[in-house]
C-alpha positions as a printed NumPy array, in Angstrom:
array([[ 92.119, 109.541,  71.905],
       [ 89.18 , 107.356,  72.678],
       [ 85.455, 109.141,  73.052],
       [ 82.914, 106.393,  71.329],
       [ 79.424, 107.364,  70.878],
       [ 77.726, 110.772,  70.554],
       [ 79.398, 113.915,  71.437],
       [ 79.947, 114.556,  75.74 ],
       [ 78.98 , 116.94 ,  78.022],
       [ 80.151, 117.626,  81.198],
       [ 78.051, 118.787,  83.611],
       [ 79.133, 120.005,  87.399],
       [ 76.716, 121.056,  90.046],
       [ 77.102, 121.768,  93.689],
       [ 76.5  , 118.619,  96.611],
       [ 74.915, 119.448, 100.049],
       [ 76.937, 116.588, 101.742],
       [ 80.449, 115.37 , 102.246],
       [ 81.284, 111.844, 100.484],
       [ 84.018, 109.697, 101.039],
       [ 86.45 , 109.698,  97.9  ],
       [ 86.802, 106.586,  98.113],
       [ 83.691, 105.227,  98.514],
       [ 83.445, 107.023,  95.636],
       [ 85.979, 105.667,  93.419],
       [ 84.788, 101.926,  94.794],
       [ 86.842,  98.485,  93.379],
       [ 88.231, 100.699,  90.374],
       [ 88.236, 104.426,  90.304],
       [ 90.781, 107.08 ,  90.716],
       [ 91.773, 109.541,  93.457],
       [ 93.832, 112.407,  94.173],
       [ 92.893, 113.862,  97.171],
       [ 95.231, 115.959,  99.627],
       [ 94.635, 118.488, 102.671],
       [ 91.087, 119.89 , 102.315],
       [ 91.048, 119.027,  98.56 ],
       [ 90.456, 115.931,  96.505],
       [ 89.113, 114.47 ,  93.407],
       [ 87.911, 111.131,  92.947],
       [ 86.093, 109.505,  90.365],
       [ 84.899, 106.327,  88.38 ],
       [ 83.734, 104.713,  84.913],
       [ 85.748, 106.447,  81.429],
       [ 84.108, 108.727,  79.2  ],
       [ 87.39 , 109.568,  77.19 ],
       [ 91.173, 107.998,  77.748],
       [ 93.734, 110.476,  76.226],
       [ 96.86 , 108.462,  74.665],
       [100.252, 109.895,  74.527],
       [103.304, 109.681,  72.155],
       [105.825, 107.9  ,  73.332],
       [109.882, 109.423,  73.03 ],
       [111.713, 112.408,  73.851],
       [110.005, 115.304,  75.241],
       [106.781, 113.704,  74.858],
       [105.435, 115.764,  78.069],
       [106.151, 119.203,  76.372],
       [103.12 , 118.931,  73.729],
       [100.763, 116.837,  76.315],
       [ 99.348, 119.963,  77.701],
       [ 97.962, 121.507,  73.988],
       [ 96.954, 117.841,  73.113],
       [ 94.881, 117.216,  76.453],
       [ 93.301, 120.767,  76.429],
       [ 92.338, 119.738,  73.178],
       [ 90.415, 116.81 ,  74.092],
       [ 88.658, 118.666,  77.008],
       [ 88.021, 121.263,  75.279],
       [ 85.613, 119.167,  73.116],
       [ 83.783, 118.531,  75.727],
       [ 80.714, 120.488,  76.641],
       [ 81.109, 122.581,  79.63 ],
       [ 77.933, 123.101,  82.189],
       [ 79.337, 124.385,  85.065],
       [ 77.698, 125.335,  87.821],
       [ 80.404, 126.158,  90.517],
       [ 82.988, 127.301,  88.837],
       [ 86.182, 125.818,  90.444],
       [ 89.563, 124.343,  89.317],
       [ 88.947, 120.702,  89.028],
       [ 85.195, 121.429,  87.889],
       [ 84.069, 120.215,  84.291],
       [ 85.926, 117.44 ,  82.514],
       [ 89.099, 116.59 ,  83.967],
       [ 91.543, 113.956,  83.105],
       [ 93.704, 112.17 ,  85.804],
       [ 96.847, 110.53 ,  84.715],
       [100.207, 108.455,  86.187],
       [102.777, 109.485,  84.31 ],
       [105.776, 106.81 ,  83.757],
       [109.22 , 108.4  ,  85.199],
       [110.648, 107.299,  81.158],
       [109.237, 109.085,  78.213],
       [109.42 , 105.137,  76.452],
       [107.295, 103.981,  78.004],
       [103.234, 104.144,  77.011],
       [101.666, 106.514,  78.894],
       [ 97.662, 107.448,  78.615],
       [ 95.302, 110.076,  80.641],
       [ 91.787, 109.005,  81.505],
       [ 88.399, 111.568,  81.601],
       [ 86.046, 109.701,  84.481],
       [ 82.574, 109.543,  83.294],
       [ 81.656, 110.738,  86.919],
       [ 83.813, 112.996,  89.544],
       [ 83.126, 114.635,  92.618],
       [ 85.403, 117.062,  94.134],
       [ 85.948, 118.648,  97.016],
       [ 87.833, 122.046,  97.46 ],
       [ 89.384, 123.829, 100.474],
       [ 86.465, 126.079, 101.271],
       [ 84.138, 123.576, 101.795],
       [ 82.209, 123.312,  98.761],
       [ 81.114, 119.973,  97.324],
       [ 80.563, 119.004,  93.722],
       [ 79.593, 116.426,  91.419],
       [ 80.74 , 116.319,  87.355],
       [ 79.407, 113.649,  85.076],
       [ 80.971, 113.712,  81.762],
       [ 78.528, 111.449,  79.422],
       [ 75.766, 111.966,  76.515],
       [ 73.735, 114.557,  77.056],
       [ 70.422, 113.254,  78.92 ],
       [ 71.788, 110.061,  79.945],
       [ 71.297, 109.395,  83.637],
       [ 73.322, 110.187,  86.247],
       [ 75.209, 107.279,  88.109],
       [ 75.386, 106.758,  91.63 ],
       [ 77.561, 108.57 ,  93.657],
       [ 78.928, 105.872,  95.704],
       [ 81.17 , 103.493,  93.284],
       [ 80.563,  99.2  ,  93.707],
       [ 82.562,  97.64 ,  96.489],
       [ 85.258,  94.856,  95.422],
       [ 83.605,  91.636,  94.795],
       [ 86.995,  89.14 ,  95.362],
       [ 88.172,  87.792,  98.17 ],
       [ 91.23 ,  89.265, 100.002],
       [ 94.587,  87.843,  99.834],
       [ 95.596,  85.524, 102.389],
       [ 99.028,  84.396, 101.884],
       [101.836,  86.794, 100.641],
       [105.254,  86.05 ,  99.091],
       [108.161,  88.83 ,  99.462],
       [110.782,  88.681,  97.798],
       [113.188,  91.747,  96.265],
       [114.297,  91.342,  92.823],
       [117.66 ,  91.7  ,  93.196],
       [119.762,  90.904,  96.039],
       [120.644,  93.492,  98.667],
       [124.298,  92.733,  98.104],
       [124.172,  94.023,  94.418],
       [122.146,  96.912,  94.972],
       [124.812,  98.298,  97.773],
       [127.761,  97.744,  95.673],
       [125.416,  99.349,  92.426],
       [125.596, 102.404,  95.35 ],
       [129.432, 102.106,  96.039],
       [130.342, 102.099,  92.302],
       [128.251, 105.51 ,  92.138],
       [130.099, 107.065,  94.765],
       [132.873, 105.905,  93.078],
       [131.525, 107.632,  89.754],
       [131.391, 111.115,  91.049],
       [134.804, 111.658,  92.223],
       [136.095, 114.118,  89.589],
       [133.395, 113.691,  87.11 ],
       [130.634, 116.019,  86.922],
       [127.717, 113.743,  88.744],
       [126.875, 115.439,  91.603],
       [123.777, 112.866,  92.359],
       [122.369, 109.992,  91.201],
       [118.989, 108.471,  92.741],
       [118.802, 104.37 ,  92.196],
       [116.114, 102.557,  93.008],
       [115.243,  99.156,  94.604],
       [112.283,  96.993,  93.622],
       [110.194,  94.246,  96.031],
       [108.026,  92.053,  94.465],
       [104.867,  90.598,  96.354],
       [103.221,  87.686,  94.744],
       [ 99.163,  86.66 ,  96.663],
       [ 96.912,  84.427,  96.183],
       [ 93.76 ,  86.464,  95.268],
       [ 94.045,  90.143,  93.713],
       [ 94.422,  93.012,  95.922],
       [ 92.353,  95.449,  96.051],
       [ 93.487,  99.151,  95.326],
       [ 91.075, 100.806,  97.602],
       [ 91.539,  98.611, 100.283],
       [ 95.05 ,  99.645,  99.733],
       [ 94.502, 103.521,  99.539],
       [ 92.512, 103.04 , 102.851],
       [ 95.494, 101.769, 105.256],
       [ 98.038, 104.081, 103.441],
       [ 95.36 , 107.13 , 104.188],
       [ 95.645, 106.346, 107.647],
       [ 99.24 , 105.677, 108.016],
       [100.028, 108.927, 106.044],
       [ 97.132, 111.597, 106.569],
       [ 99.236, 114.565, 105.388],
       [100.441, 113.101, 102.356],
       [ 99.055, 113.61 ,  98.642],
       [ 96.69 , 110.144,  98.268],
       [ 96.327, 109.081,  94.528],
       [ 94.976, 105.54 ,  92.788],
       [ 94.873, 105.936,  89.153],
       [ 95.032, 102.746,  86.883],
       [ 96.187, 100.299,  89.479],
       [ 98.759, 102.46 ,  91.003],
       [ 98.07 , 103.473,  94.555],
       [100.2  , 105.637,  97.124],
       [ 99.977, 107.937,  99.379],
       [103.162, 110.956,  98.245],
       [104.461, 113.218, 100.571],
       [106.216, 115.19 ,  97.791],
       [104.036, 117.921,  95.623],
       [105.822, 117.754,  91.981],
       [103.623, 121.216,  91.081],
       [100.332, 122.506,  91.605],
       [ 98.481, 125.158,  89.659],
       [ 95.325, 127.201,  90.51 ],
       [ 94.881, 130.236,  88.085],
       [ 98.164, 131.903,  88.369],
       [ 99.254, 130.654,  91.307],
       [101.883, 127.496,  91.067],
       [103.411, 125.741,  93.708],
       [105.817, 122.944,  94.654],
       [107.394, 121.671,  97.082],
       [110.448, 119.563,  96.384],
       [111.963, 116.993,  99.093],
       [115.323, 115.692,  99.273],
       [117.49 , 114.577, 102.748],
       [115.621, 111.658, 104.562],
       [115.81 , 110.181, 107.93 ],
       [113.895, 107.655, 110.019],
       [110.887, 107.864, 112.237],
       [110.353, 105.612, 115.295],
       [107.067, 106.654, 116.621],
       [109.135, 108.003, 119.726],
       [108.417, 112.14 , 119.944],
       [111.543, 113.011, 121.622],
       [113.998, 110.608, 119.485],
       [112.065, 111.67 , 116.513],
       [113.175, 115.42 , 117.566],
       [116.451, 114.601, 117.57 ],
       [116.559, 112.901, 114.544],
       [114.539, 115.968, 112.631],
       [117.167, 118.13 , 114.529],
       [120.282, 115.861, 113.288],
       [118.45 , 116.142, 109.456],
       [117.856, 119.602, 109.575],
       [121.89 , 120.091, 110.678],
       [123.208, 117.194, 108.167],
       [125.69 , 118.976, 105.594],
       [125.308, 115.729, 103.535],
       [121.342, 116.21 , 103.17 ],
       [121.128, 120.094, 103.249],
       [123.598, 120.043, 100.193],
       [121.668, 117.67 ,  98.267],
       [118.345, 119.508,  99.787],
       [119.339, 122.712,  98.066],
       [120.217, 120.906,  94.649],
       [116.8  , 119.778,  94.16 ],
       [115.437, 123.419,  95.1  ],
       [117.488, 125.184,  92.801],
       [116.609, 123.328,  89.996],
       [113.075, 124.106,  90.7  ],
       [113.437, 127.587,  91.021],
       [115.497, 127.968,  87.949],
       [113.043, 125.647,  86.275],
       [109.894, 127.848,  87.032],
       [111.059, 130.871,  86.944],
       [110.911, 131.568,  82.76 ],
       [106.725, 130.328,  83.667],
       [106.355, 133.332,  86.178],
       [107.074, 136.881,  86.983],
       [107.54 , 136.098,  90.325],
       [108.674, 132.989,  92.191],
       [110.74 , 132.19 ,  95.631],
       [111.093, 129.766,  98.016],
       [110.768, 129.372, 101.966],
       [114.494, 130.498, 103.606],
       [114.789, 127.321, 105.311],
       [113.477, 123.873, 104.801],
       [111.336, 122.136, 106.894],
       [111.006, 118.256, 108.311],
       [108.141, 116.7  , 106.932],
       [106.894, 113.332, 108.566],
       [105.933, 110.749, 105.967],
       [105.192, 107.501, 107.667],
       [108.21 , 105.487, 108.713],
       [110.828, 108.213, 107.268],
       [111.107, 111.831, 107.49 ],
       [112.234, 114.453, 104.58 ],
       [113.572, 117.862, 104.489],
       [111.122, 120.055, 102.46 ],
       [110.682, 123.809, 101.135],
       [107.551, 125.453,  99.683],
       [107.82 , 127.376,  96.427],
       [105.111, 129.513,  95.459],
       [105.272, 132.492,  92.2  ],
       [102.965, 134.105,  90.284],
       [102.405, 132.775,  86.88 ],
       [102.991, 135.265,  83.631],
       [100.088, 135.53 ,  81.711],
       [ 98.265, 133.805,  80.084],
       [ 99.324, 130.737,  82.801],
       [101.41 , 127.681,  81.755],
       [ 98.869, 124.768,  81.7  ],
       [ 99.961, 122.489,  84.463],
       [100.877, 119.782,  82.415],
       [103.782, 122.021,  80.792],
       [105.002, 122.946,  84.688],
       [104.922, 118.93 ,  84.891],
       [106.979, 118.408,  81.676],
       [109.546, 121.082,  82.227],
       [109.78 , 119.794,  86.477],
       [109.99 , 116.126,  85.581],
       [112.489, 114.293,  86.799],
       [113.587, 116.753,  89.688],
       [116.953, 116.107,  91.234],
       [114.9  , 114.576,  94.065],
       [114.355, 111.045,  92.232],
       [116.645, 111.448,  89.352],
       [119.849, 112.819,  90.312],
       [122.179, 116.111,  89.07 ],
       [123.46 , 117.346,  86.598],
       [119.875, 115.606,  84.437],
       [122.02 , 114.24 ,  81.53 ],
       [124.712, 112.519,  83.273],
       [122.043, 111.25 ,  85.97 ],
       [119.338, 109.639,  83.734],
       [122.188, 108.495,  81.978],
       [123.907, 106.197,  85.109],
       [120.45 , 105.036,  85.829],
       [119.792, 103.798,  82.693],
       [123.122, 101.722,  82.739],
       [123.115, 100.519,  86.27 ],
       [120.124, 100.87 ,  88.   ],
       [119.031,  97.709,  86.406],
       [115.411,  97.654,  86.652],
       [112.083,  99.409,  84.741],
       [110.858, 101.605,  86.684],
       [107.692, 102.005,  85.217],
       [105.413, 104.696,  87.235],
       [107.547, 105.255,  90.025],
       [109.121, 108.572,  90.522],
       [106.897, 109.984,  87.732],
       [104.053, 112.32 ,  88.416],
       [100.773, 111.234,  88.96 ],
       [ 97.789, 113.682,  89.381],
       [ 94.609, 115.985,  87.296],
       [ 94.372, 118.235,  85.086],
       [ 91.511, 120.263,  84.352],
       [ 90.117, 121.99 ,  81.134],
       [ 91.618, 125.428,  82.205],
       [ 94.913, 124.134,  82.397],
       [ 94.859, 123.87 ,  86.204],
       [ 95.847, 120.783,  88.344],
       [ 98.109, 119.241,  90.918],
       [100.504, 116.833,  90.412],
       [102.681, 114.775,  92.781],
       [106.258, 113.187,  92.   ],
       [105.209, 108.822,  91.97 ],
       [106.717, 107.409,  95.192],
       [105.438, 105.771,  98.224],
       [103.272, 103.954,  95.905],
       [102.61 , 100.127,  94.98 ],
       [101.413,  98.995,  91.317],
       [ 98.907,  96.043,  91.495],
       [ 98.492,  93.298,  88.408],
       [ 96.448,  90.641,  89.376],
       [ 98.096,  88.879,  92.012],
       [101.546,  90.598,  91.876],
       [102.637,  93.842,  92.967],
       [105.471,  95.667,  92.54 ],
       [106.922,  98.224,  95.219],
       [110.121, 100.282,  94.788],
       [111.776, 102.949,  96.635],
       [115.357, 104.934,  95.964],
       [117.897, 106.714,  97.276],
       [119.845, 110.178,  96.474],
       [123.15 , 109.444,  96.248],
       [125.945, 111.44 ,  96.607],
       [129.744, 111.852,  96.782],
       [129.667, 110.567, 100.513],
       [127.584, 108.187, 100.608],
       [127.659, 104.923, 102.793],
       [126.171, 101.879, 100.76 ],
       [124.561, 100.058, 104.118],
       [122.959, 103.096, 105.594],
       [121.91 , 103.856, 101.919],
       [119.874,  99.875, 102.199],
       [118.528, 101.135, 105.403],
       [116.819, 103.902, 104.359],
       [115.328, 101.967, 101.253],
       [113.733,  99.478, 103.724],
       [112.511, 101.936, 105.788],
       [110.534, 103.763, 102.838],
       [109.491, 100.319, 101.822],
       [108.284,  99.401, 104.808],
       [105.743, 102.323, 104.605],
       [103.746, 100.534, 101.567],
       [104.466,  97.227, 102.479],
       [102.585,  97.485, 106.013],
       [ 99.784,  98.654, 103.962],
       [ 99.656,  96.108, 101.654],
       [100.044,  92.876, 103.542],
       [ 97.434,  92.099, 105.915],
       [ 97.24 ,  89.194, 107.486]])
């Protein structure tokens, strides 16, 4: 844990106005913004490391309401996300290093309408600007695409999974594909967060330490007692064509195939949040859920925490990976990734959102996202796959969810 200099204060107070989060953030803040509610701030008055190995998510939660709690509270409105909170993008493999950072300045916005601004510093120093520095490089102007492994192998990496679960106990396995995209100058995150925002209004936008996406898929939220999630599994394309998009919602919703590996993903979250609460269930029937170029089958689960409330971070660590980007049963999934999937995945498919002093937060599962280093950036998307499944369509749908960062990363 990293907090130089004289002991910190947080202090939140209301704002008259409405401010764009990400003229907020600027070149190099973070986000998480969703619906009517968002967070976005800049600047790093505390970075939280974590342990690396097994499990490492089940102690986060004490260790980062440790930090927090360190930190002088002066809070004026009184909301989740108020005071200090940390923002984080969680790797998908507990190996790999994985830190949370405390913005020196945040300003939220919740559901109700009220406005805020949190500034986490030494007590007396001056409060920075709300608006955050524009980018100061040029844009890219020539791109290079190329996947890092050939389309061949990856369908024949699917076929040998199908093979895999014919009287063995995988059920599902989700394997992942990875683009590379090499420029000529940087790009820039928020000018990245701005096309995917208006390609995918509806979904959970987040840019937190160079990783940038726009989510459709809430891993868990939690606001006092309350905790919700709402898994995804079962995907189909969007054309931009109302009535064929109909049909093709209709043809998901009806698809034995995705249903079954639908219901898969929502069991395990039931059974998974249920010791947390005394009461938890999900909608009867999933819905379609547009996200960009692809659509997903979806169902809302909502329960009532026990008390006192599971921070969110231990909903997080007990959730993570769902059957949605890792595959069922856990064990024998994680384990066919690890020997075939033949790539790190890094931060995609883990969970990337806030967490506040009180425990609460909101936390989305890593995908539709791109991670920018200089002038490369990586962009990967994945499949479920299951006991019928048909390698090329499989590639199809991959390059359909790909397609949904790519267009908002290469500009010509």
């Amino acid at each position: 844990m990293t907090a130089p200099g004289p002991p910190l204060v947080a202090h939140t107070r209301r704002i008259p106005d409405d401010v764009d989060l990400l003229d907020v953030a600027g070149s190099a803040g973070v986000v998480f913004a969703g619906g009517d509610h968002g967070l976005a701030g800049r600047g790093t008055a505390m970075r939280i490391e974590l342990p690396s190995g097994p499990g490492r998510l089940v102690g986060a939660g004490d260790l980062v309401a440790d930090a927090l709690a360190a930190i002088e509270r002066r809070d004026e409105v009184g909301l989740p996300g108020c005071g200090p909170v940390a923002f984080a993008a969680l790797p998908f493999a507990d190996a790999t290093p994985a830190s949370l950072v405390v913005p020196a300045l945040v300003v939220g916005r919740a559901a109700d309408g009220t406005r805020w601004v949190t500034t986490v510093g030494a007590d007396g120093a001056p409060t920075p600007p709300l608006i955050g520095p524009p980018a100061t490089t040029a844009p890219p102007t020539s791109f290079h695409v190329h996947a890092s492994r050939p389309p061949e192998a990856w369908c024949a990496t699917v076929a040998d999974a199908v093979a895999a679960m014919h009287g063995r106990p995988l059920a599902k396995v989700v394997l992942a594909r990875e683009v590379l995209v090499d420029t000529d100058h940087p790009v820039g995150a928020g000018d990245v967060a701005r096309r995917l925002r208006a390609a995918s209004p509806s979904a959970l936008l987040y840019c937190v330490d160079g990783l940038v996406g726009a989510s459709p898929e809430l891993l868990v939220s939690r606001t006092g007692d309350v905790v919700r999630s709402q898994p995804m599994a079962g995907t189909a394309p969007r054309t931009g064509d109302p009535s064929i998009d109909n049909r093709l919602a209709a043809s998901l919703l009806a698809s034995t195939k995705d249903r079954a590996e639908h219901q898969i993903t929502i069991d395990m979250v039931l059974d998974t949040v249920l010791p947390f609460c005394s009461y938890v269930d999900s909608e009867p029937e999933p819905q379609v859920v547009a996200a960009g170029a692809v659509q997903h089958l979806a169902s809302m689960v909502e329960g009532r925490l026990s008390s006192p409330p599971a921070s969110v971070l231990a909903l997080v660590a007990a959730l993570h990976p769902t059957p949605a980007v890792c595959g069922w049963p856990r064990p024998e999934a994680l384990a066919h990734i690890e020997a075939h999937e033949a790539l790190d995945r890094g931060r995609y498919t883990g969970a990337v959102g806030w967490v506040d002093a009180s425990g609460n937060g909101r936390f989305a599962v890593a995908i539709r996202g791109v991670e920018l280093d200089g002038c490369r950036a990586r962009v990967l998307a994945g499949n479920g796959i299951v006991a019928d499944s048909d390698p090329a369509t499989e590639l199809a749908e991959t390059r359909a969810k790909l397609q949904v960062v790519l267009s908002a990363l290469i500009r010509p």
